[in-house]
TORPA-4810 file (N, C-alpha, C, O; in nm, 3 decimals):
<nodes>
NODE_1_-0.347_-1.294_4.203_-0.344_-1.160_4.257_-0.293_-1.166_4.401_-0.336_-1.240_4.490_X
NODE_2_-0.187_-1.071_4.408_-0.138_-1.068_4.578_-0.231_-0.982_4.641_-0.330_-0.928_4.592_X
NODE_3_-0.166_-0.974_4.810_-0.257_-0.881_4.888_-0.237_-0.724_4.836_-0.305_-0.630_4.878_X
NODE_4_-0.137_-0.714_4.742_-0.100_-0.603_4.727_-0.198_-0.545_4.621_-0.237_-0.428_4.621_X
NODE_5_-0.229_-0.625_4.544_-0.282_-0.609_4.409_-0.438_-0.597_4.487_-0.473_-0.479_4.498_X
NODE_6_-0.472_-0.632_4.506_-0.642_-0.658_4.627_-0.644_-0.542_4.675_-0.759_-0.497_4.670_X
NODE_7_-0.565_-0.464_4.724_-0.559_-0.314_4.792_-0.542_-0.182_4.725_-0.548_-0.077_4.790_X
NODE_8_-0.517_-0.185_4.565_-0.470_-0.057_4.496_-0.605_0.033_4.505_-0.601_0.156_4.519_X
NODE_9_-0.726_-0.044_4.494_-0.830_0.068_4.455_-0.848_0.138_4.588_-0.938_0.222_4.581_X
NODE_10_-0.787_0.130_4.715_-0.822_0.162_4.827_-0.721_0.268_4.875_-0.611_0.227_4.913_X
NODE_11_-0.747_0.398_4.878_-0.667_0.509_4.889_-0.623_0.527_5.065_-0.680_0.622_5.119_X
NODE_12_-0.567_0.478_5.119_-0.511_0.506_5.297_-0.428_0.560_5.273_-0.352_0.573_5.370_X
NODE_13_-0.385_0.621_5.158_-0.283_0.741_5.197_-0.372_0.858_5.203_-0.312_0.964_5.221_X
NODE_14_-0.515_0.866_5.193_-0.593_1.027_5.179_-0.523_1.057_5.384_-0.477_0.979_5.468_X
NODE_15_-0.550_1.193_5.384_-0.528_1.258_5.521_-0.665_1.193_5.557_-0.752_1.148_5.481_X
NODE_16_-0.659_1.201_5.719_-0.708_1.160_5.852_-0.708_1.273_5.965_-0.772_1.290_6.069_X
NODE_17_-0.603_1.347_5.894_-0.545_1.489_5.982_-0.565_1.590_5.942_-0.560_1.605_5.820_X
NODE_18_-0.588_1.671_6.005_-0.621_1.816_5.911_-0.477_1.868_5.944_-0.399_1.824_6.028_X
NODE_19_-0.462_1.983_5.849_-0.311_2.042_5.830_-0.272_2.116_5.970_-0.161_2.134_6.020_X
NODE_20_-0.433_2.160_6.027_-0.385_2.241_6.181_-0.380_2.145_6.301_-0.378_2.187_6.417_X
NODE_21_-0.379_2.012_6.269_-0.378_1.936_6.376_-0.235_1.913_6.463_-0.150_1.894_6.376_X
NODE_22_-0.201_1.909_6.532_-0.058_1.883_6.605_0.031_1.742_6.544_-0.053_1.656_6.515_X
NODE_23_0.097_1.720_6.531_0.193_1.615_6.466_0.137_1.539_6.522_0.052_1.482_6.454_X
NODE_24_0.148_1.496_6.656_0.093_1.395_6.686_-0.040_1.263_6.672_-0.065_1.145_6.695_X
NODE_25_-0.109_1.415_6.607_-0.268_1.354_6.557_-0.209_1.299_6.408_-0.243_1.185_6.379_X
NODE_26_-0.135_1.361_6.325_-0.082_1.312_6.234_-0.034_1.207_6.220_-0.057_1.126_6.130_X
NODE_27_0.035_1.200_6.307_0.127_1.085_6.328_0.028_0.938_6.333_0.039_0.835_6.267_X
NODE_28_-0.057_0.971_6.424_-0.170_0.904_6.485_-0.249_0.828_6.356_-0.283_0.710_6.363_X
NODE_29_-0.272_0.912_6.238_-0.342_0.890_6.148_-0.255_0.842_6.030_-0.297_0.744_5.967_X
NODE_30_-0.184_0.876_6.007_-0.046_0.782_5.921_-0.047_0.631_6.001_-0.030_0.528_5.935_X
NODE_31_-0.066_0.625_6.130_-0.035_0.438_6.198_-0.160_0.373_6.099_-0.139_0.281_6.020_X
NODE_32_-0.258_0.421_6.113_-0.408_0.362_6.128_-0.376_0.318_5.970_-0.409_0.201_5.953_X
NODE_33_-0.334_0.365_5.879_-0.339_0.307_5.774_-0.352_0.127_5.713_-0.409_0.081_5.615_X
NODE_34_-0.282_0.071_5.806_-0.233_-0.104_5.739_-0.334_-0.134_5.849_-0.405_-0.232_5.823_X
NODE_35_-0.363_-0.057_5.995_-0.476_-0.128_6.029_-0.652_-0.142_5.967_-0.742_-0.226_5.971_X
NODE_36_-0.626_0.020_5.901_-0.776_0.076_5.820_-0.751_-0.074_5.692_-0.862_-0.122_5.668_X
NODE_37_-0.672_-0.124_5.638_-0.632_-0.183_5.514_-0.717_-0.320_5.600_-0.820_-0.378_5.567_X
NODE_38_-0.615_-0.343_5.738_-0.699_-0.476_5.779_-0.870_-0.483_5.830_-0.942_-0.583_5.830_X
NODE_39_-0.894_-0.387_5.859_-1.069_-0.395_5.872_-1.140_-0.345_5.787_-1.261_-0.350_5.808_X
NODE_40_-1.089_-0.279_5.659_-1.185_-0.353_5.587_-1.217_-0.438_5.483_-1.322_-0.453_5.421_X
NODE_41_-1.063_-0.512_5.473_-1.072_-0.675_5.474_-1.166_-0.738_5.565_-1.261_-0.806_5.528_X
NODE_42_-1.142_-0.718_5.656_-1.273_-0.810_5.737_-1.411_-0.803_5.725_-1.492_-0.895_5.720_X
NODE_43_-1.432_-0.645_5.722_-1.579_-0.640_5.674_-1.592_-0.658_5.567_-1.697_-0.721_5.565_X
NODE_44_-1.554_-0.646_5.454_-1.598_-0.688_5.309_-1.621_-0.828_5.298_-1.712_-0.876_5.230_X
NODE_45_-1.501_-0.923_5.394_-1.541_-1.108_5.427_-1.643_-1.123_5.474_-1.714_-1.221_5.451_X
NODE_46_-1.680_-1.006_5.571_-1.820_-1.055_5.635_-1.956_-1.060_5.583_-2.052_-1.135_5.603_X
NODE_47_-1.928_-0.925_5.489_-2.072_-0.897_5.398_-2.068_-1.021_5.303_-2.164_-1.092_5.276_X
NODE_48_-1.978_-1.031_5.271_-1.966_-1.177_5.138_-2.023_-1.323_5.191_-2.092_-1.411_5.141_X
NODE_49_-1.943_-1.297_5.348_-2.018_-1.478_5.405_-2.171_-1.435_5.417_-2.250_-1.529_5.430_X
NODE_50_-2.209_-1.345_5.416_-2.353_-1.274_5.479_-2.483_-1.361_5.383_-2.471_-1.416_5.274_X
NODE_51_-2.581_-1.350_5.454_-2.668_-1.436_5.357_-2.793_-1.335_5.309_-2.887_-1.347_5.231_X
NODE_52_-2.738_-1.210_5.413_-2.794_-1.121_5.384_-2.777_-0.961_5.394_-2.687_-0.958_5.478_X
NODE_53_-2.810_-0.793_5.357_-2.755_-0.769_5.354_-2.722_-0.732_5.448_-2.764_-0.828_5.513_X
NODE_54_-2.650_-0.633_5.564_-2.616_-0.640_5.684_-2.576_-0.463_5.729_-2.498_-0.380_5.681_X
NODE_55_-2.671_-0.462_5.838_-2.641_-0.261_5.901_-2.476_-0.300_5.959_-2.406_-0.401_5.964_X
NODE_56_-2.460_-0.143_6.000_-2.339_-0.159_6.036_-2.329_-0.224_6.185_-2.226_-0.286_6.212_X
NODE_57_-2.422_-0.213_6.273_-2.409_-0.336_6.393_-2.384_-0.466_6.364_-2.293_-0.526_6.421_X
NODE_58_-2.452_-0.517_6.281_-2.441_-0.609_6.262_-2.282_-0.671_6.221_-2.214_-0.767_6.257_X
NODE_59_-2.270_-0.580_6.146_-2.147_-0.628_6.099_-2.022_-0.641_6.183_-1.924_-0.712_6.160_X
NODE_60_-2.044_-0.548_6.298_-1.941_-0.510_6.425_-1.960_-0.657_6.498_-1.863_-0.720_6.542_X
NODE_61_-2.118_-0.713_6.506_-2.117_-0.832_6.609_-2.071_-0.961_6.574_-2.069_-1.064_6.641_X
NODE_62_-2.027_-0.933_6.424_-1.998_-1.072_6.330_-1.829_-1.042_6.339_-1.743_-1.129_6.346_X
NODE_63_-1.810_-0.927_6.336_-1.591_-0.893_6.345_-1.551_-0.910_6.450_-1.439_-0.947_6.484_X
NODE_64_-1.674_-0.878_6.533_-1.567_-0.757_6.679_-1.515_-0.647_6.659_-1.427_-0.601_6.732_X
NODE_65_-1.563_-0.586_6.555_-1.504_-0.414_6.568_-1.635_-0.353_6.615_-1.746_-0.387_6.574_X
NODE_66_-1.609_-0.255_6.710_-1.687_-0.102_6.725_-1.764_-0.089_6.624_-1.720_-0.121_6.513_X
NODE_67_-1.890_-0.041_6.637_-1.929_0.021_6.548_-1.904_0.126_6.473_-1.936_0.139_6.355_X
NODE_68_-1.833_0.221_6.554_-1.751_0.341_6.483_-1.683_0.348_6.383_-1.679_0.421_6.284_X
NODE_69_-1.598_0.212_6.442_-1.487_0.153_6.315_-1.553_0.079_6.191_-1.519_0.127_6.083_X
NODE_70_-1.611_0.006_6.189_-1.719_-0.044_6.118_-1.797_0.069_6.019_-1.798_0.048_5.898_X
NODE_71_-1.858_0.183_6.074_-1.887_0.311_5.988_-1.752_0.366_5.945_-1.788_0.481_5.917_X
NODE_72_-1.656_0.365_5.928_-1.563_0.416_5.898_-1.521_0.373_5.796_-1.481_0.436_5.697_X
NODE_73_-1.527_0.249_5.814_-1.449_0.177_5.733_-1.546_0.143_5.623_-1.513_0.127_5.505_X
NODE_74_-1.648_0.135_5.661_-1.807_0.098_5.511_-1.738_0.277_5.431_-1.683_0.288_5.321_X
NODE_75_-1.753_0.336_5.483_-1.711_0.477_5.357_-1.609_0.456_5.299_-1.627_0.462_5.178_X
NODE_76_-1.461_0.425_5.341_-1.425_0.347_5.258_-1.416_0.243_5.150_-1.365_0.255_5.039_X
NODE_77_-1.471_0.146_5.201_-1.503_0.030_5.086_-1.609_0.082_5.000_-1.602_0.050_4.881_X
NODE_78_-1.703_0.156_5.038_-1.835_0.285_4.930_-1.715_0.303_4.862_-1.683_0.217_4.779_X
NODE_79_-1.638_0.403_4.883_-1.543_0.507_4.790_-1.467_0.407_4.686_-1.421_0.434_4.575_X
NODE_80_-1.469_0.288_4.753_-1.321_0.212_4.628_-1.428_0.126_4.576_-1.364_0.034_4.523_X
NODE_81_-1.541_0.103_4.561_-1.615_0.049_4.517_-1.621_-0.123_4.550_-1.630_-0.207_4.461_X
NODE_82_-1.616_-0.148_4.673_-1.648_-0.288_4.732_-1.748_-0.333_4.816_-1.771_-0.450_4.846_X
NODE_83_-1.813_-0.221_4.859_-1.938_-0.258_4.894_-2.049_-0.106_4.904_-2.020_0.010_4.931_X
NODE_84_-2.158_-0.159_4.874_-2.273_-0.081_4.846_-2.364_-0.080_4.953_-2.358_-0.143_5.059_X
NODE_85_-2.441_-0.008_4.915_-2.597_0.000_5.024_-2.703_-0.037_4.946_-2.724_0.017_4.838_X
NODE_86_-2.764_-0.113_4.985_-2.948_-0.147_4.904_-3.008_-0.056_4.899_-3.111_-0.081_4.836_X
NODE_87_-3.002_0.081_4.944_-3.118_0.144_4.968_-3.208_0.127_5.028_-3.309_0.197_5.012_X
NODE_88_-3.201_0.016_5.129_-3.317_-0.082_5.224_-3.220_0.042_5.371_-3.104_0.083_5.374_X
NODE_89_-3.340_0.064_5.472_-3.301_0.103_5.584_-3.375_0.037_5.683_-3.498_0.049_5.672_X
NODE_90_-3.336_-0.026_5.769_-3.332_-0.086_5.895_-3.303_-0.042_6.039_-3.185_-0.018_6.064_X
NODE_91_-3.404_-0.027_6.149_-3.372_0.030_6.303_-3.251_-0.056_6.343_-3.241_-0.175_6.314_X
NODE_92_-3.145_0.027_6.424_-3.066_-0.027_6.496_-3.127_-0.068_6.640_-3.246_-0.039_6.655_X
NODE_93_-3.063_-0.131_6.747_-3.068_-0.163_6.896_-3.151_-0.025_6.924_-3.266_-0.032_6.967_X
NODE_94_-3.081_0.116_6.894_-3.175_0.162_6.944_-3.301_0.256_6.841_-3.354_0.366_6.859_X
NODE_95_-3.306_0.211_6.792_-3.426_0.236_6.711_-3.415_0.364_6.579_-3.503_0.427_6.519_X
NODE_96_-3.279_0.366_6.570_-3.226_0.450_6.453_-3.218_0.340_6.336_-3.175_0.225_6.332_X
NODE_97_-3.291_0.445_6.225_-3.222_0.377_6.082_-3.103_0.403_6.045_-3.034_0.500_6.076_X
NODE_98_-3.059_0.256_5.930_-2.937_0.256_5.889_-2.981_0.182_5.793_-3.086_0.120_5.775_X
NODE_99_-2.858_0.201_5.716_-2.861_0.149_5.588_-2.776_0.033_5.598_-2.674_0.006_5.663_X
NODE_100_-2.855_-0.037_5.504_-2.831_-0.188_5.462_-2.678_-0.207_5.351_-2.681_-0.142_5.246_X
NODE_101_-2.551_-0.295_5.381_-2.425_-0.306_5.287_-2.466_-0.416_5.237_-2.557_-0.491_5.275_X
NODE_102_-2.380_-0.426_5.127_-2.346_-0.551_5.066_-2.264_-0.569_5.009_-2.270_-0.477_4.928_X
NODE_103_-2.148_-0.644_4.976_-2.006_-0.642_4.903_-2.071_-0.645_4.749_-2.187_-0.676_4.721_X
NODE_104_-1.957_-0.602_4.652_-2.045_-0.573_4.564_-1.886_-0.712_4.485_-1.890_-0.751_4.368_X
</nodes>
């Protein structure tokens, strides 16, 4: 299987932009695509090396992505079916729950 074949269930062509947004935001959100493709390749490697299952901080301190990006990108891999949540919730740094991933 190529990288190509590894990526079909993963839709980065859905909009990012809403239709009243200025081209530019468009534009903006058409780039992000092959980068959205590369993180969450990374997080899905990370949940897999994981020994356990892992909030989304965690997973940011094991990549180096933002956490933002990191939540962004877990709804993705949810939607194409590569990684899940336990249903286990866990406090973050600051004392918010989150839910627990795991590559599936």
């Amino acid at each position: 299987m190529n990288d190509e074949d590894d990526q079909t269930h993963l839709d980065f062509t859905r909009k990012h932009a809403r239709n009243s947004d200025p081209d530019t935001s468009k534009g903006a959100a058409a780039s992000m695509r092959e980068e959205a493709r590369k993180q969450c390749d990374l997080i899905e490697r990370v949940l897999r090396e994981a020994d356990r299952p892992l909030i989304f901080e965690e997973i940011g301190d094991r990549c180096g992505l933002h956490k933002t990006q990191v939540s962004r990108r877990l709804s993705d891999l949810g939607a194409a079916f590569r990684a899940k949540t336990t249903g286990v919730k866990r406090p973050t740094r600051a004392g918010r729950p989150a839910r627990e991933w795991v590559a599936i």
